[in-house]
C-alpha positions in Angstrom: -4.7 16.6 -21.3 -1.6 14.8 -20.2 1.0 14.7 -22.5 2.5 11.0 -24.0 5.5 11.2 -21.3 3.0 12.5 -18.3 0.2 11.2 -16.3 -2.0 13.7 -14.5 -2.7 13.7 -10.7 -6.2 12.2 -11.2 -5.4 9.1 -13.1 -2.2 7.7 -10.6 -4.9 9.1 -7.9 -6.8 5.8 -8.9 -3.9 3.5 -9.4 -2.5 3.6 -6.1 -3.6 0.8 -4.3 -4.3 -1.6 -7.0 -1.7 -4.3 -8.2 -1.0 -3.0 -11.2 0.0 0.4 -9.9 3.5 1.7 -11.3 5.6 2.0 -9.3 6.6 5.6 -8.2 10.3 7.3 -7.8 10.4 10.8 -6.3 13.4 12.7 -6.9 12.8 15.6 -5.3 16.6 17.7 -3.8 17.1 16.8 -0.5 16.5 20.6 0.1 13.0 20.5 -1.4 12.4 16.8 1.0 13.2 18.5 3.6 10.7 21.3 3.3 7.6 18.9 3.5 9.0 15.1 4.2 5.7 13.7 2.8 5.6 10.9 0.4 2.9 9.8 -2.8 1.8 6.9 -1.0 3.7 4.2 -2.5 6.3 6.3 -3.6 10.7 5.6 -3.1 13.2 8.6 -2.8 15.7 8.2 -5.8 18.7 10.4 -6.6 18.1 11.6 -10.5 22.1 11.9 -9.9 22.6 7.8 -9.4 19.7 6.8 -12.1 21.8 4.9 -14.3 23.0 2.9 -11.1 19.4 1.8 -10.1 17.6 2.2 -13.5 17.6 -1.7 -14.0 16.1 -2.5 -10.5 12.5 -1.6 -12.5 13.0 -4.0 -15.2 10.0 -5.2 -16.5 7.8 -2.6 -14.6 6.5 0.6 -15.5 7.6 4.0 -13.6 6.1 7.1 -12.3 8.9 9.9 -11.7 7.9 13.0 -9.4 9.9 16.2 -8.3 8.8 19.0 -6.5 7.1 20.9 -10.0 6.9 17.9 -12.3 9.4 19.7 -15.1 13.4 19.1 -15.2 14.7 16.1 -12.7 11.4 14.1 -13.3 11.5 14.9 -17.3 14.9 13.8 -17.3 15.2 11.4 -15.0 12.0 9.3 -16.9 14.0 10.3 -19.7 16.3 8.5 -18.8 14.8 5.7 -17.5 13.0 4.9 -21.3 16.6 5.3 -22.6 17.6 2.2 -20.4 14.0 0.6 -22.0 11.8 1.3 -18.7 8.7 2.6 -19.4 8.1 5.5 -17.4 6.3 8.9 -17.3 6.7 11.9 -15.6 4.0 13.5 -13.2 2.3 16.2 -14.3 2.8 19.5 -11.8 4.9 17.2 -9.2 4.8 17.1 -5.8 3.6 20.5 -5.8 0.5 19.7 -7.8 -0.3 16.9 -5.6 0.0 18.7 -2.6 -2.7 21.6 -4.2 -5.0 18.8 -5.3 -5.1 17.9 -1.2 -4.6 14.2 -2.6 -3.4 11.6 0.2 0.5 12.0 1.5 2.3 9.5 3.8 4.5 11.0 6.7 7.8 9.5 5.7 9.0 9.6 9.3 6.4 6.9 10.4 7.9 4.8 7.4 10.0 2.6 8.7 13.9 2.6 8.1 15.1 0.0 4.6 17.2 -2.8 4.3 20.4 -3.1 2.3 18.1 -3.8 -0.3 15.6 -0.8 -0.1 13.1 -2.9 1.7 11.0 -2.2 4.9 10.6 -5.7 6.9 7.7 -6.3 9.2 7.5 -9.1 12.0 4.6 -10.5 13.4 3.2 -14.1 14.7 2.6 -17.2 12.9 -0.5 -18.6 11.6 -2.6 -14.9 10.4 -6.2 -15.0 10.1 -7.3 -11.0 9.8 -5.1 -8.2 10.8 -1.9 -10.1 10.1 -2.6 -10.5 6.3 -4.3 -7.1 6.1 -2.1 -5.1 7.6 0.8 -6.5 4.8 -1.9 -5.8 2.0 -2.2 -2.6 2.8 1.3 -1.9 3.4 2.3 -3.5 -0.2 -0.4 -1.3 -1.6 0.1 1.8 -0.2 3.4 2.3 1.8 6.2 0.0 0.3 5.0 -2.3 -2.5 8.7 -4.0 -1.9 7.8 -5.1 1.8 8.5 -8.3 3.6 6.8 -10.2 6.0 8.2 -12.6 8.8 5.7 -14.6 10.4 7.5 -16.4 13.5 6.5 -18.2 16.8 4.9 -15.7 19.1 7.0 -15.7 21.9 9.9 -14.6 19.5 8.5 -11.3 17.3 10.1 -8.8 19.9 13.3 -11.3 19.8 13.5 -11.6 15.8 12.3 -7.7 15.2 15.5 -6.9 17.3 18.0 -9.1 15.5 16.7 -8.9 11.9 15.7 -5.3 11.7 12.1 -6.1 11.3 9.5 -4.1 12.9 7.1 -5.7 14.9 3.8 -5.4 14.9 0.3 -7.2 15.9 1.3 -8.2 19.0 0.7 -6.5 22.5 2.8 -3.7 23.6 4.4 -2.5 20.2 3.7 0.6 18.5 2.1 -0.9 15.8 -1.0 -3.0 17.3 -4.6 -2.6 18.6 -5.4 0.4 21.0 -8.8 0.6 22.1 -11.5 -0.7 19.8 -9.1 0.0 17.4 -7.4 -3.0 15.7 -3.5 -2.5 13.9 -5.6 -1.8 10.4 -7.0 1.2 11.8 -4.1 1.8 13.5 -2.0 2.0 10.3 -4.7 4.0 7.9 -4.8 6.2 10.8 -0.8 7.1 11.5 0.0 6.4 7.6 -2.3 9.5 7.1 -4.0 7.1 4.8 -7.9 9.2 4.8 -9.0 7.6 1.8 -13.1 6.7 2.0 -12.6 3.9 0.6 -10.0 2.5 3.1 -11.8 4.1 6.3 -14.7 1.6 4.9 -12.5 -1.4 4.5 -11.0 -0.6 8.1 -14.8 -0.6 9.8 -15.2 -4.5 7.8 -11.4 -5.5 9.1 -12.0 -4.2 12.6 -15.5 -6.1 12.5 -13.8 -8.9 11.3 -10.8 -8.9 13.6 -12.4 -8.2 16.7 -15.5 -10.3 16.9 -18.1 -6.9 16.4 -20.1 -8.9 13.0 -22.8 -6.1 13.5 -20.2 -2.9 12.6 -20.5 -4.1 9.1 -22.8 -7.0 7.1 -19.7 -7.6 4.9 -17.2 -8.5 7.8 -19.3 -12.4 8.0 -17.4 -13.0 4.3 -14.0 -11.6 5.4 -13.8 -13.6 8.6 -15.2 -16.9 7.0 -12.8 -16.4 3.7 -9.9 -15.8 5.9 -10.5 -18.7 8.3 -10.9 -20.4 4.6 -7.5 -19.5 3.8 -5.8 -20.3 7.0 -6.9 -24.4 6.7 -6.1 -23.8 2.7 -2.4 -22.8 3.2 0.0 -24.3 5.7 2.7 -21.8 4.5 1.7 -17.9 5.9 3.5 -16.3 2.9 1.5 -18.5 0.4 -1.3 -17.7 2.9 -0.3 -14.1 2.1 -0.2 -14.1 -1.4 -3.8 -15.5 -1.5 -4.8 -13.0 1.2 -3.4 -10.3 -1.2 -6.1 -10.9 -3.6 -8.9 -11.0 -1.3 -8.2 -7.5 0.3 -7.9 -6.3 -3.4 -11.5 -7.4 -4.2 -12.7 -5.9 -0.7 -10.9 -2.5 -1.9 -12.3 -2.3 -5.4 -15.9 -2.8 -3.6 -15.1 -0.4 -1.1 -13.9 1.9 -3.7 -16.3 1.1 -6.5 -18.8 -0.9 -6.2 -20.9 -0.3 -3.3 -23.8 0.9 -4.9 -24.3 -2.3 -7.0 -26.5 -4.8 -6.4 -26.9 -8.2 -8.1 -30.1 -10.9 -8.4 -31.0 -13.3 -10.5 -32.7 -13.6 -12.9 -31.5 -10.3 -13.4 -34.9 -9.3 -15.6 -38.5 -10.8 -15.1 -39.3 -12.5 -18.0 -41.5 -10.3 -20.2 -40.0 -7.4 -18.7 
């Protein structure tokens, strides 16, 4: 059982991804990065050395602290952070634990490089429908819940990428975009190492969705007619986005949860 300062492997296991997740510092030595430069998904590097200098950046949020074994820098460094009245936890076992539990771990190299302000920012064109608010949702959830999002004319993502230190992606010829049958979704669960069931299923309903293919999956109908919804709701893409957000958190949770459920009404025969 996990102690009052801890959280096991299994619980955070099934907070990542949702909105209310904490949010996660690892503090492993550069030495012990090194070694295996994989990430928690969702997960920052911190320097337990420098946690009084960014302690108050998680105002107001709750914090998951992970070192290689889970004992001294994450013990002390959550201590630390509930001294500066953060609440945070430490993770049980570490990096090391989470790596035996063969739980899901993001290459950091395919990450890519932060802002001034610890952000990764994204570029893509104007007026999303599909892959260009799902992609961001799953980005916020599972890569860098601080991300930003520049939606710009088409002609200019490549342009605006270059001069703002956004990565492109959705558009033809970048890295991160369609290849195949593939659509940037897949793409990103795929090179992000994210092999989570539940996200392989979404993936088949986005690409359904995104590419005009209704018949890979009966629930891609809703998706495409709620975000064509959203897209005459919202003039503004990042209020677009924020909606979005919420829709690709109900798909999740049914991919993840709820799949088996059914629903009719009247839900017993009278006299039943």
């Amino acid at each position: 059982m996990s102690a009052f300062t801890s959280i096991s492997n299994e619980k955070l296991a099934r907070l990542i991804g949702l909105p209310h997740c904490p949010a996660i510092v690892d503090v492993r030595t550069d030495e012990d990065f090194a070694a295996d430069p994989r990430l928690i998904p969702g997960s920052v590097r911190r320097s337990h050395t420098t946690v009084t200098d960014w302690a108050q950046a998680y105002a107001g949020r709750s914090v998951i602290v992970t070192c290689l074994k889970g004992e001294k820098l994450a013990q002390g460094t959550a201590a630390m952070l509930r001294v500066a009245g953060i609440a945070a936890d430490s993770l049980e076992g570490g990096f090391t634990a989470w790596c035996a539990d063969k739980l899901t771990l993001v290459p950091a190299a395919k990450i890519p490089p932060r802002d001034a302000h610890g952000r990764t920012v994204w570029v893509t064109r104007s007026r999303p429908k599909i892959d260009r608010i799902a992609c961001p949702w799953l980005i916020r959830r599972f890569i860098d819940p601080a991300a930003i999002f520049l939606y710009v004319a088409p002609p200019e993502v490549e342009a605006v990428g270059q001069h703002f230190g956004a990565v492109p992606f959705d558009i033809e010829g970048v890295f991160w975009s369609h290849r195949g049958d593939a659509c940037t979704f897949d793409v990103m669960v795929e090179e992000f190492g994210l092999g989570i069931e539940a996200l392989k299923r979404l993936a088949t309903i986005v690409r359904a969705a995104d590419t005009a293919r209704l018949d890979l999956a009966p629930q891609a109908s809703g998706l495409l007619a709620a975000s064509l919804g959203l897209s005459r709701m919202y003039a503004d893409d990042l209020e677009q986005l924020a909606a979005g957000m919420s829709l690709y958190d109900a798909f999740y949770r049914w991919c993840r949860d709820a799949t088996d459920e059914t629903h009719n009404w009247p839900a017993k025969k009278p006299g039943a």
